[in-house]
Backbone atoms as SQL, in Angstrom:
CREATE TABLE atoms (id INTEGER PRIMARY KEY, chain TEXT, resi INTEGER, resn TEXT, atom TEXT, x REAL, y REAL, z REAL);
INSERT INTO atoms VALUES
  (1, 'A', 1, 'UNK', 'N', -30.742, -39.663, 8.075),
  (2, 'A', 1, 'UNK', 'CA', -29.799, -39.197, 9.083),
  (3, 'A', 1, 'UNK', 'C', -28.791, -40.296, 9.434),
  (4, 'A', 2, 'UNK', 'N', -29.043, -41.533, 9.813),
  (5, 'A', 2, 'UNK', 'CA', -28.403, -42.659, 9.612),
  (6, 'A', 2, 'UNK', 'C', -27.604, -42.879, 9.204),
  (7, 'A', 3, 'UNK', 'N', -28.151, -42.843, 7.307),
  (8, 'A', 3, 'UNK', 'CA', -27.173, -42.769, 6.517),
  (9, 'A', 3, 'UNK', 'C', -26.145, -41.922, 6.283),
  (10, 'A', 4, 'UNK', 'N', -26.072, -40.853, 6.876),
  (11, 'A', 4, 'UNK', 'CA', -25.282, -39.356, 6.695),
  (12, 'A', 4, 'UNK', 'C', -23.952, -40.050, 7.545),
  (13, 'A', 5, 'UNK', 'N', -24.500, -40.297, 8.853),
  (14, 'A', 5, 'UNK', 'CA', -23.903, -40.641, 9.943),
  (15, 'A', 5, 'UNK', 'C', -22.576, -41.792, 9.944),
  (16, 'A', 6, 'UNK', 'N', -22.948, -42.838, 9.223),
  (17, 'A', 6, 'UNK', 'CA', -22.266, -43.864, 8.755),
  (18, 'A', 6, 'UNK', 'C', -21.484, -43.569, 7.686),
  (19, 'A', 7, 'UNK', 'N', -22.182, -42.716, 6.467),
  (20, 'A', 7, 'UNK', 'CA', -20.643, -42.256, 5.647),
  (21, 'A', 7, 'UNK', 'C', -19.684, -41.347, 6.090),
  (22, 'A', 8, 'UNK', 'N', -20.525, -40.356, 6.901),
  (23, 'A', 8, 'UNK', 'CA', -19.072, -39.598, 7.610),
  (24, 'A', 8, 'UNK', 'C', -17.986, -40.741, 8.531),
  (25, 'A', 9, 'UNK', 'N', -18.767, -41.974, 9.200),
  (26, 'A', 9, 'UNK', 'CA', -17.450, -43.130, 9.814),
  (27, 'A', 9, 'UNK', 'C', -16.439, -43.351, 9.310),
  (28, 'A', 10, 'UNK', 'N', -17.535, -43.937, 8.623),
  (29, 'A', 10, 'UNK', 'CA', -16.297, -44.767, 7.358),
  (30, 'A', 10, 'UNK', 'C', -15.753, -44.105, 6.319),
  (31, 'A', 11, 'UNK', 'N', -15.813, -42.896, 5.929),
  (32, 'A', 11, 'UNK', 'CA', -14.998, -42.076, 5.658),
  (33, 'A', 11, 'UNK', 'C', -13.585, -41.229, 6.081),
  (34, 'A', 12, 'UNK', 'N', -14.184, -41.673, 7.739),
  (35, 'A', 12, 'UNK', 'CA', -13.561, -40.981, 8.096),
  (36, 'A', 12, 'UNK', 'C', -12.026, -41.758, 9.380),
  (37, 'A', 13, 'UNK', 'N', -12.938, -43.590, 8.565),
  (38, 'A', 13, 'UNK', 'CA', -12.114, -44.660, 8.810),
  (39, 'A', 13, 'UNK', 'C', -11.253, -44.968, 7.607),
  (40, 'A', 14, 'UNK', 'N', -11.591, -44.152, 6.660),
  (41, 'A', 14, 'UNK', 'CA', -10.659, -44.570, 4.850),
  (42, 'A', 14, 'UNK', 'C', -11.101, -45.612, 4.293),
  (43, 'A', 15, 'UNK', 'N', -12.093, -45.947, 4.234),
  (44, 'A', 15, 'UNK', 'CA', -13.022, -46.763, 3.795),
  (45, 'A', 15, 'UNK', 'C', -13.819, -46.257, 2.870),
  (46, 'A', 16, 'UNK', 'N', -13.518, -46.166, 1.558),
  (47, 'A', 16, 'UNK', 'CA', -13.803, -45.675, 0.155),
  (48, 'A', 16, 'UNK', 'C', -15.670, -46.210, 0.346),
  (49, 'A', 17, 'UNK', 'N', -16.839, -45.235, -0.119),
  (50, 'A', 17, 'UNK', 'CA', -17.756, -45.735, 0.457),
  (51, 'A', 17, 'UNK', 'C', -18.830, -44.850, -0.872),
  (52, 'A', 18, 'UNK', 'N', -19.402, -45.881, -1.570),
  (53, 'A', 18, 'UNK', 'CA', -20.467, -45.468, -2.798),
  (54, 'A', 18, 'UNK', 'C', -21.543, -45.717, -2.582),
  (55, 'A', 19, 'UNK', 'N', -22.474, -44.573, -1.972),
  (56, 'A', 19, 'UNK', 'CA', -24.055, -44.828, -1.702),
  (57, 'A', 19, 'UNK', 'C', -24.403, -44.887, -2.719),
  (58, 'A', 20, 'UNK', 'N', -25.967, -45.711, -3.218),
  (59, 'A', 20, 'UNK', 'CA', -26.275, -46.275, -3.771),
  (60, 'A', 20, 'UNK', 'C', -27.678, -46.734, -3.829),
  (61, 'A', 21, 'UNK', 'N', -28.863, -46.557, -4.646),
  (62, 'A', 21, 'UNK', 'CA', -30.206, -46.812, -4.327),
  (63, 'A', 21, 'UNK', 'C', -30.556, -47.485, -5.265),
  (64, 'A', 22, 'UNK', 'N', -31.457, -48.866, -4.629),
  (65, 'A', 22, 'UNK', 'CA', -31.736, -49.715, -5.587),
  (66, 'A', 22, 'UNK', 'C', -33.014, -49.564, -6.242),
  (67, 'A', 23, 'UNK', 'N', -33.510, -48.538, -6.596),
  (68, 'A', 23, 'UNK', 'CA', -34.539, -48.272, -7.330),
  (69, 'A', 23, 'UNK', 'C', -35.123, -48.615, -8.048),
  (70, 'A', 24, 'UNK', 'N', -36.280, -49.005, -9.193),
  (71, 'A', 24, 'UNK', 'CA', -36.983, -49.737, -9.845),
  (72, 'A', 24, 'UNK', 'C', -36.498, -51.410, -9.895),
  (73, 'A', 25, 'UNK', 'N', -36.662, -51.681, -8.827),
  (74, 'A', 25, 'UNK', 'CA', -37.110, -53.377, -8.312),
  (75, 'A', 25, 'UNK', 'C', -36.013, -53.835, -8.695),
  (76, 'A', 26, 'UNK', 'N', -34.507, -53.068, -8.987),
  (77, 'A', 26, 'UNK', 'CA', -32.849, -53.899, -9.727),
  (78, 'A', 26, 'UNK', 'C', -32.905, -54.346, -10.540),
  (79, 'A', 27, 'UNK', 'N', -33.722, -53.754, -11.285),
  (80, 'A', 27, 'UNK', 'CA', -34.023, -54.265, -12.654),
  (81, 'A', 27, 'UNK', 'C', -32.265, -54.245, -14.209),
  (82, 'A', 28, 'UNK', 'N', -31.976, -55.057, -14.289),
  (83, 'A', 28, 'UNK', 'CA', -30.581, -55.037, -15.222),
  (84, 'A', 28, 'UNK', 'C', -30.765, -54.564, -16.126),
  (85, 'A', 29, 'UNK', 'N', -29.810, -54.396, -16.674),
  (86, 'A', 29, 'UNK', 'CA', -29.732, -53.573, -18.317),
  (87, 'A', 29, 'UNK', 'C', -30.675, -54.898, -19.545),
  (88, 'A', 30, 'UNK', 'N', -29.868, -56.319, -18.896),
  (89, 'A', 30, 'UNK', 'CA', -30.508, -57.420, -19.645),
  (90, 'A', 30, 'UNK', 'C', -31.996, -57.966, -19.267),
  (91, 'A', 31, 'UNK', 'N', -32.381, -57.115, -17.916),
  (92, 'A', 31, 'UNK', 'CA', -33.943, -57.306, -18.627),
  (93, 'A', 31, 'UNK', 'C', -34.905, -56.040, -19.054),
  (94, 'A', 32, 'UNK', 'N', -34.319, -55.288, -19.548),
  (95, 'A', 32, 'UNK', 'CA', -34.641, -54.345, -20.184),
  (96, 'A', 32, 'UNK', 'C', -35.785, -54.632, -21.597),
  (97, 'A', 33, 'UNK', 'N', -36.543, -54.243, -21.771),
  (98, 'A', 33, 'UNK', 'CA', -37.026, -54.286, -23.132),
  (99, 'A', 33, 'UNK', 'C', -37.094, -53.436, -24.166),
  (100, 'A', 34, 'UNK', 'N', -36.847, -54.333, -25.739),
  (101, 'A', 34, 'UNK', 'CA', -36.526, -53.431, -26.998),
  (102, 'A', 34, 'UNK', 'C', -37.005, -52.650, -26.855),
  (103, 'A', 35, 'UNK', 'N', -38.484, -51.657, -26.326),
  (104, 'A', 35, 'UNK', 'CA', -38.348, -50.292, -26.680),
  (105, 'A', 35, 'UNK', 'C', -38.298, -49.500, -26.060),
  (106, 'A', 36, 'UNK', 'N', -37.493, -49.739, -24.535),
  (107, 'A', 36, 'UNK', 'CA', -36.558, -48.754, -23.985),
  (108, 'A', 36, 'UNK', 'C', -35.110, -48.672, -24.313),
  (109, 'A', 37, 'UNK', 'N', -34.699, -47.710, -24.847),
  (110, 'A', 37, 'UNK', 'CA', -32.928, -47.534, -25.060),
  (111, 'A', 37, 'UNK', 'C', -32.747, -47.301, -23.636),
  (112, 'A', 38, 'UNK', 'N', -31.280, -48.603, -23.274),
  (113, 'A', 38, 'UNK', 'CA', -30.505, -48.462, -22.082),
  (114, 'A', 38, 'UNK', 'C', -30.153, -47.123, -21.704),
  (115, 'A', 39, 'UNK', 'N', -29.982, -46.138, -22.925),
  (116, 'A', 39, 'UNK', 'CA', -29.076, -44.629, -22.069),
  (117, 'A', 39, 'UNK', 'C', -30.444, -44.170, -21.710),
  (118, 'A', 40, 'UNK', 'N', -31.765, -44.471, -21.458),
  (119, 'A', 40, 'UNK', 'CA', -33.110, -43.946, -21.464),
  (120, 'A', 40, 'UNK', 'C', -33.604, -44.299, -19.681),
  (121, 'A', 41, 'UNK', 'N', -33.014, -45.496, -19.641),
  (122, 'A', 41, 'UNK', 'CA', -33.206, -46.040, -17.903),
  (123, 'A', 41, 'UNK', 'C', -32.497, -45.984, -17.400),
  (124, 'A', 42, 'UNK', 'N', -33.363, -44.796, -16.181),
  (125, 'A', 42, 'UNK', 'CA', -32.667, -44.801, -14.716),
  (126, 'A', 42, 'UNK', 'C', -32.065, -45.810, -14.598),
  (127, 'A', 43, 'UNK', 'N', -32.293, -46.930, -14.158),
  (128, 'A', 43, 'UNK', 'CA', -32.143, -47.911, -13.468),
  (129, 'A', 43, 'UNK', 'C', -30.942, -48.255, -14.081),
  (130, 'A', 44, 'UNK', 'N', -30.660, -48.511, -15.292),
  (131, 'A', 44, 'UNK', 'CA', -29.327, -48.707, -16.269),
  (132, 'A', 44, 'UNK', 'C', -28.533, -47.951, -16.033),
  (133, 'A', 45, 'UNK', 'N', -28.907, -46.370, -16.376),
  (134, 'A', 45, 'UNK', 'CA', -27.584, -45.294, -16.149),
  (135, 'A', 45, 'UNK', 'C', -27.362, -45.299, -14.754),
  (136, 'A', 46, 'UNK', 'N', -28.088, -45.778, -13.527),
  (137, 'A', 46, 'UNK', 'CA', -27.516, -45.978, -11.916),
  (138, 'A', 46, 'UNK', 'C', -26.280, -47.233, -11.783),
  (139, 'A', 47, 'UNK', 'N', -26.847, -48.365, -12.318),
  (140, 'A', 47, 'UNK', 'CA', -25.726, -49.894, -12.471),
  (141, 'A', 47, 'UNK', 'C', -24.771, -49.614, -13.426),
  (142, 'A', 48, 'UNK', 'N', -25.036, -48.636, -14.450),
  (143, 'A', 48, 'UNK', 'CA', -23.595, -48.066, -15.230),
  (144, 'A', 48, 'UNK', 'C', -22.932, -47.091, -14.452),
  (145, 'A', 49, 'UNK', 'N', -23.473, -46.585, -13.814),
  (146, 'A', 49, 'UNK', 'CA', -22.570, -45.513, -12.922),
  (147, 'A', 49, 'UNK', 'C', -21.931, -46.090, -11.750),
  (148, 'A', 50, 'UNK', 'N', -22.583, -47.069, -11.545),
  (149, 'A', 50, 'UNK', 'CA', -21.773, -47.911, -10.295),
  (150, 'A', 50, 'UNK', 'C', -20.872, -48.440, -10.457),
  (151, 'A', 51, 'UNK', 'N', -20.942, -49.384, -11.818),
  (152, 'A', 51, 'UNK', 'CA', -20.034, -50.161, -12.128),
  (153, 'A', 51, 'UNK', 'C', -18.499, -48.711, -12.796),
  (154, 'A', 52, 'UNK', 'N', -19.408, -48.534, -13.175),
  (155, 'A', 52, 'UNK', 'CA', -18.243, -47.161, -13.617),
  (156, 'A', 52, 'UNK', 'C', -16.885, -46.781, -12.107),
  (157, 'A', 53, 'UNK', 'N', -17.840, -46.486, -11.575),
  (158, 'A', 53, 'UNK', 'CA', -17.158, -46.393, -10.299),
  (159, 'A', 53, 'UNK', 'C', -16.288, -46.973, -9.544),
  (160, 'A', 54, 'UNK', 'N', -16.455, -48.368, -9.764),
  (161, 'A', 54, 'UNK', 'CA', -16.296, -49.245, -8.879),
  (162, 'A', 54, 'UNK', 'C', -14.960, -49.969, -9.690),
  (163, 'A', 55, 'UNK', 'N', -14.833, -49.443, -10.933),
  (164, 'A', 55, 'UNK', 'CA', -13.653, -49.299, -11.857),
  (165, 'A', 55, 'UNK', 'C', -12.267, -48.939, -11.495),
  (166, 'A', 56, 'UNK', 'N', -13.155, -47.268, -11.150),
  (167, 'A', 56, 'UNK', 'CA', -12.000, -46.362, -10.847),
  (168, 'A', 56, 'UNK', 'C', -11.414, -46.371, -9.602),
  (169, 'A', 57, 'UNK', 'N', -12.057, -47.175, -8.679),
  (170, 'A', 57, 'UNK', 'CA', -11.083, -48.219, -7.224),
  (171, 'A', 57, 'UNK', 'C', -10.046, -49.113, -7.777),
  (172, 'A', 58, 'UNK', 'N', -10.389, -49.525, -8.652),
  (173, 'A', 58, 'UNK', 'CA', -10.163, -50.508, -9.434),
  (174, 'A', 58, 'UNK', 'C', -8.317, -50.270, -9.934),
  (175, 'A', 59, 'UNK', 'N', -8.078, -49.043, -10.786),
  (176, 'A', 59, 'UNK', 'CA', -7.503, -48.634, -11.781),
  (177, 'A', 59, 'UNK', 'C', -5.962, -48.543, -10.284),
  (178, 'A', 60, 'UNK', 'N', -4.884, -48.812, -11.193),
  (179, 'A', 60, 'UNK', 'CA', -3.774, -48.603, -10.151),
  (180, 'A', 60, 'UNK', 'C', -3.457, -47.571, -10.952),
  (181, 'A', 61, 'UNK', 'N', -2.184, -46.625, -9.749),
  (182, 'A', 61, 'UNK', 'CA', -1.119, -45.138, -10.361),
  (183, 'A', 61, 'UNK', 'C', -0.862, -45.723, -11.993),
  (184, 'A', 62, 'UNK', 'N', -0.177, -47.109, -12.143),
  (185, 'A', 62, 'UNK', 'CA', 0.755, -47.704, -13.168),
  (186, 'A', 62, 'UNK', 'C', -0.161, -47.683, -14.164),
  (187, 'A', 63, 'UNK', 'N', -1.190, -47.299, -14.181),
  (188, 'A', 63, 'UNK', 'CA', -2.941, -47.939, -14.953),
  (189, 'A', 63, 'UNK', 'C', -2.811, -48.978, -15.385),
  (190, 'A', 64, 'UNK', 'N', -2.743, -50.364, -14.011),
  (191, 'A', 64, 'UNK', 'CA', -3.288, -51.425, -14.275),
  (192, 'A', 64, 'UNK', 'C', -4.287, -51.503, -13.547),
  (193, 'A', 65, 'UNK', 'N', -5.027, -52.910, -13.188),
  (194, 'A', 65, 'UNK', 'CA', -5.947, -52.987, -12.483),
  (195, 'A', 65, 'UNK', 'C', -5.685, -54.081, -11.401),
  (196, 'A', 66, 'UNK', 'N', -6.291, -53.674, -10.173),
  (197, 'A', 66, 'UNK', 'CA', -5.726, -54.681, -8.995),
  (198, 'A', 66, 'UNK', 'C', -7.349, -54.903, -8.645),
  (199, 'A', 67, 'UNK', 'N', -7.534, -56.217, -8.200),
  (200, 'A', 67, 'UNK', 'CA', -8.412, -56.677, -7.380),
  (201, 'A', 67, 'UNK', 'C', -9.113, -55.953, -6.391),
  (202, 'A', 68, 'UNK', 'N', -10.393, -55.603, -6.103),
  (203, 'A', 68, 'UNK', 'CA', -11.250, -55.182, -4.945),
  (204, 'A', 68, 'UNK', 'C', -12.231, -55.780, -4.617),
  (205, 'A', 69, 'UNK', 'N', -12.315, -55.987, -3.049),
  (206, 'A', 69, 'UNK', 'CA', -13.661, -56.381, -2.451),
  (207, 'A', 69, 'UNK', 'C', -14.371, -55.394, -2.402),
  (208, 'A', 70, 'UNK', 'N', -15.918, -55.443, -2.467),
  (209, 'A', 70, 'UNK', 'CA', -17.099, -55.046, -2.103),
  (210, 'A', 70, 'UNK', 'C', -17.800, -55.197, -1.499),
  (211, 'A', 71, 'UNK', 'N', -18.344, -54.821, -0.360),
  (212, 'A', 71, 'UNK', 'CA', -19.531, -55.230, 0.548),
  (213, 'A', 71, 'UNK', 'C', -21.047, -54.586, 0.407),
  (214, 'A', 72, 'UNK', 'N', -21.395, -54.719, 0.279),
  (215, 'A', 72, 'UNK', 'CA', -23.042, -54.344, 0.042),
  (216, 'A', 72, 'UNK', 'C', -23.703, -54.412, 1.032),
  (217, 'A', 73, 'UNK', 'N', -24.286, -53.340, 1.866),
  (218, 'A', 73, 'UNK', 'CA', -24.774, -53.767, 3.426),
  (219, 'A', 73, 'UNK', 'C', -25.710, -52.932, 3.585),
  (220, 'A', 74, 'UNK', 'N', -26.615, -52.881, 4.063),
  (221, 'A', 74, 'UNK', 'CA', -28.614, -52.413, 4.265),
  (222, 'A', 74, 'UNK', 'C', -28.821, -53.669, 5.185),
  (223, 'A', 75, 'UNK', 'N', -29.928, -52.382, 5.547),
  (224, 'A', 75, 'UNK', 'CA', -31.464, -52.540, 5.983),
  (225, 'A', 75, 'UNK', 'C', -32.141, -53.882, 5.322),
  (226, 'A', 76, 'UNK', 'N', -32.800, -55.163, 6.036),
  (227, 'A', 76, 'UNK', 'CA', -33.147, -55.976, 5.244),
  (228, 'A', 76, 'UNK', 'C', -34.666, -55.577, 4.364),
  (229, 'A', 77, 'UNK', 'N', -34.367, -56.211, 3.396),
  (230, 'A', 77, 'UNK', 'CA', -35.461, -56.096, 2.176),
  (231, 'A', 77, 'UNK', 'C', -35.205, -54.376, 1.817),
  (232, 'A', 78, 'UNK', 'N', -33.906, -53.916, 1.333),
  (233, 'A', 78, 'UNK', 'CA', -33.800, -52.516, 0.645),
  (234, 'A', 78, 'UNK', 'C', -33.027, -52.565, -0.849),
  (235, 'A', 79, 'UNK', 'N', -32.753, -54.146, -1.155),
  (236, 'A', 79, 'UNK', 'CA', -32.270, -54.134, -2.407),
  (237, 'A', 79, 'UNK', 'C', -30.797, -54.522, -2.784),
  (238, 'A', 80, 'UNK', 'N', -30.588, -55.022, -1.837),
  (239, 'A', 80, 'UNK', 'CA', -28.954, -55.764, -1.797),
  (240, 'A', 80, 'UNK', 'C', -28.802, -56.393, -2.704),
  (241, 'A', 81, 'UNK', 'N', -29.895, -57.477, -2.629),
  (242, 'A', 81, 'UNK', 'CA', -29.630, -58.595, -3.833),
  (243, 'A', 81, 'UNK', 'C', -29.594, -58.168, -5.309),
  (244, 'A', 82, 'UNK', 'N', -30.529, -57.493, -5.181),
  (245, 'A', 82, 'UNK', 'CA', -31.137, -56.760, -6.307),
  (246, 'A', 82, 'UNK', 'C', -29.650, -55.760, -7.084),
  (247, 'A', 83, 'UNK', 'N', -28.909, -55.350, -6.410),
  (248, 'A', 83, 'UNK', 'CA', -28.202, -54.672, -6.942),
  (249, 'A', 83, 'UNK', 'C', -27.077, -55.480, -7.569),
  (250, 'A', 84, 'UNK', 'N', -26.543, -56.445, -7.008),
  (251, 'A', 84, 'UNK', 'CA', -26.060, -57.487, -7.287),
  (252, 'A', 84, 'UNK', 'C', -26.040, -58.056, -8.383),
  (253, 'A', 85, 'UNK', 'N', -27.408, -58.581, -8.738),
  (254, 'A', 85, 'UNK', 'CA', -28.182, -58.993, -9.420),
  (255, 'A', 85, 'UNK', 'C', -28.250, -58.310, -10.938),
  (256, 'A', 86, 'UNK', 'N', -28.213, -56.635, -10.682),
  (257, 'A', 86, 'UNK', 'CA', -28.069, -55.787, -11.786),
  (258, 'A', 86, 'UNK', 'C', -26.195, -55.634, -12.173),
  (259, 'A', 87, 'UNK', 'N', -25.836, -55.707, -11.150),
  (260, 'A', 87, 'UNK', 'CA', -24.206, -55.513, -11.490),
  (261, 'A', 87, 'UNK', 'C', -23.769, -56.764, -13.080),
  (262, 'A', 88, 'UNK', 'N', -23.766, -58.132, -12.311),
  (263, 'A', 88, 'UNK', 'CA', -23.967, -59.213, -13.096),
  (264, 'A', 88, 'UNK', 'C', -24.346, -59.412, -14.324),
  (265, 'A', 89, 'UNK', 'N', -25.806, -58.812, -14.218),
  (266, 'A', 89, 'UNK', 'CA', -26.503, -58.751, -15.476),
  (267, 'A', 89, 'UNK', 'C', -27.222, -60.025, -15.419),
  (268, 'A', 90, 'UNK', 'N', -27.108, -60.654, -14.513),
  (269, 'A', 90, 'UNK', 'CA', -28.083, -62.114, -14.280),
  (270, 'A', 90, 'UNK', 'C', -28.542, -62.051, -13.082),
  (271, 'A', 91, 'UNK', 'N', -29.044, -63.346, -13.059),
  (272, 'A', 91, 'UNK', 'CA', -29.872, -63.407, -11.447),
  (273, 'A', 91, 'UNK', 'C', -28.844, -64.747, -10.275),
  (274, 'A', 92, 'UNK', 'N', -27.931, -64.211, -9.976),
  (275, 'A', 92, 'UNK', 'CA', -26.760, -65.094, -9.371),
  (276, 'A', 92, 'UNK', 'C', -27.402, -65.257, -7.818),
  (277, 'A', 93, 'UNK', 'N', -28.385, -64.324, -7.253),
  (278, 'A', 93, 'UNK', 'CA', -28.427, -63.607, -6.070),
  (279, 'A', 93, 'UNK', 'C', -30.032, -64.064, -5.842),
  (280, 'A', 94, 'UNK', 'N', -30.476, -64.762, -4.925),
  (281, 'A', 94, 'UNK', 'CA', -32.221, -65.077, -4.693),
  (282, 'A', 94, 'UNK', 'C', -32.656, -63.897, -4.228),
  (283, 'A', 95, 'UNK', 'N', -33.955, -63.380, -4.814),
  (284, 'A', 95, 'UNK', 'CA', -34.740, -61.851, -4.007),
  (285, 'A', 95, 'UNK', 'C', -36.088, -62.664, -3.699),
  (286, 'A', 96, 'UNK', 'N', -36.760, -61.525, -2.853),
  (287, 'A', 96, 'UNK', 'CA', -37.760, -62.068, -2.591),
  (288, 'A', 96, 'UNK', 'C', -38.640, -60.716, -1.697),
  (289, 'A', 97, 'UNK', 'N', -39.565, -60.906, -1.694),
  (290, 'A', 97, 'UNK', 'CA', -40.355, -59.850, -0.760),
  (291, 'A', 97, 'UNK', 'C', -40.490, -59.939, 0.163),
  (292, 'A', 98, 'UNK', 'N', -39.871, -60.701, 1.044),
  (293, 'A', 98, 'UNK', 'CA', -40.216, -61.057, 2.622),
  (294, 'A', 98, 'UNK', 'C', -38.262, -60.909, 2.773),
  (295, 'A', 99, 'UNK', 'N', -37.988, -60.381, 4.335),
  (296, 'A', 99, 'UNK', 'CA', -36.828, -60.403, 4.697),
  (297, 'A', 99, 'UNK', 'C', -36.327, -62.071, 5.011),
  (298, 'A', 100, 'UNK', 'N', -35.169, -62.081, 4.681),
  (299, 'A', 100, 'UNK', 'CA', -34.558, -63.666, 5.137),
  (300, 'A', 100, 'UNK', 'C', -34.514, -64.136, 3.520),
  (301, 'A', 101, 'UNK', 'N', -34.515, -63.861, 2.667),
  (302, 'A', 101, 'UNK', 'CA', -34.446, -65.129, 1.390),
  (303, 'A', 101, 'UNK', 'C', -32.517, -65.030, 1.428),
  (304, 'A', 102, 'UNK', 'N', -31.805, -63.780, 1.187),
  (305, 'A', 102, 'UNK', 'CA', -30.227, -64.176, 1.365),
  (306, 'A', 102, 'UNK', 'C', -30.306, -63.869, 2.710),
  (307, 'A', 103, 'UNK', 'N', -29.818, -64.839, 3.553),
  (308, 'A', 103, 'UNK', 'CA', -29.145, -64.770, 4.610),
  (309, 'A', 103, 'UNK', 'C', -27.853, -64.745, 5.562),
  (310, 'A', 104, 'UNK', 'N', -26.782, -65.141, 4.244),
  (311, 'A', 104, 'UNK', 'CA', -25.486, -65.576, 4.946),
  (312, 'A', 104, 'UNK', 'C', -24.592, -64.748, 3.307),
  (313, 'A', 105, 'UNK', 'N', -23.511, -64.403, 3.976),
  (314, 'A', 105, 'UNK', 'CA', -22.500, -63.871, 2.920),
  (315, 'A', 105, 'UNK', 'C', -22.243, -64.243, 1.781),
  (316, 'A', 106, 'UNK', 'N', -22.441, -63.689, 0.174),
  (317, 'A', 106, 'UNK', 'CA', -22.035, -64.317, -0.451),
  (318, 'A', 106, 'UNK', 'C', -20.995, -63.965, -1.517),
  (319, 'A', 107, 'UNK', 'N', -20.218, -64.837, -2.367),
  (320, 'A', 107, 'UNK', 'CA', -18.911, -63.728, -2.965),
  (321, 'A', 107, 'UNK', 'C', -19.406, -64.604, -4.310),
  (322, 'A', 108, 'UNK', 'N', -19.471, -63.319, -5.097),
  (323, 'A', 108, 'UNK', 'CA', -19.568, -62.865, -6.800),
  (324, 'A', 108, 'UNK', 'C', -18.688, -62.234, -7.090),
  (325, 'A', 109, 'UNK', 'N', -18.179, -62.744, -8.215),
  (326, 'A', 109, 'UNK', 'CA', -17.077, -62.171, -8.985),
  (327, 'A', 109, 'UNK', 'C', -17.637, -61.621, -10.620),
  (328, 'A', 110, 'UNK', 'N', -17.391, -60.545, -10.498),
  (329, 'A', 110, 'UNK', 'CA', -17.491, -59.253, -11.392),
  (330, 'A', 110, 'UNK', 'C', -16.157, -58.838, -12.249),
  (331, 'A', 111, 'UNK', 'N', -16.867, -59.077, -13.662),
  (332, 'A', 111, 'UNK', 'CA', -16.061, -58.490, -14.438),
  (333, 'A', 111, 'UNK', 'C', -15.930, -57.767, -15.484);
């Protein structure tokens, strides 16, 4: 309900807004193993669909591409880092099972 609540805001502040669930522990495409095919994991086709997405903010009228920020914001310990983490394809981002391991803002650049 929460969540319902907050995308109708900021939607309804024009604030372009991609929910998003970090499901099987943010696991990346690169730690995937040989005998799962990537088009086979959730978890892959979710960080390909994001990134997909997060494109098409991306794309100008002229079809070039202009710069965008992203904010990533939850509930602590729901997978922030973790998603991050899968965007990348590395581990740029500390996780941990206890709340508090990221604590302060941080900027990754995605490409």
């Amino acid at each position: 309900e929460n969540i319902l609540k907050w995308l109708e805001y900021l939607r309804v502040e024009g604030i372009p807004v991609v929910p998003f669930c970090a499901a099987g522990g943010g696991k990346s495409a690169a730690q995937e193993t040989s005998s799962t095919k990537s088009h086979e994991d959730p978890t892959h086709r979710c960080v390909h669909n994001l990134f997909e997405t997060l494109r098409q903010f991306q794309r100008t009228e002229a079809g070039g591409r202009k710069r965008i920020t992203v904010g990533i914001v939850g509930f602590p310990n729901v997978g922030k880092s973790s998603i991050i983490n899968a965007l990348k394809r590395e581990r740029v981002v500390g996780v941990g099972n206890t709340p508090g391991v990221t604590t302060s803002a941080q900027e990754i650049h995605l490409q």
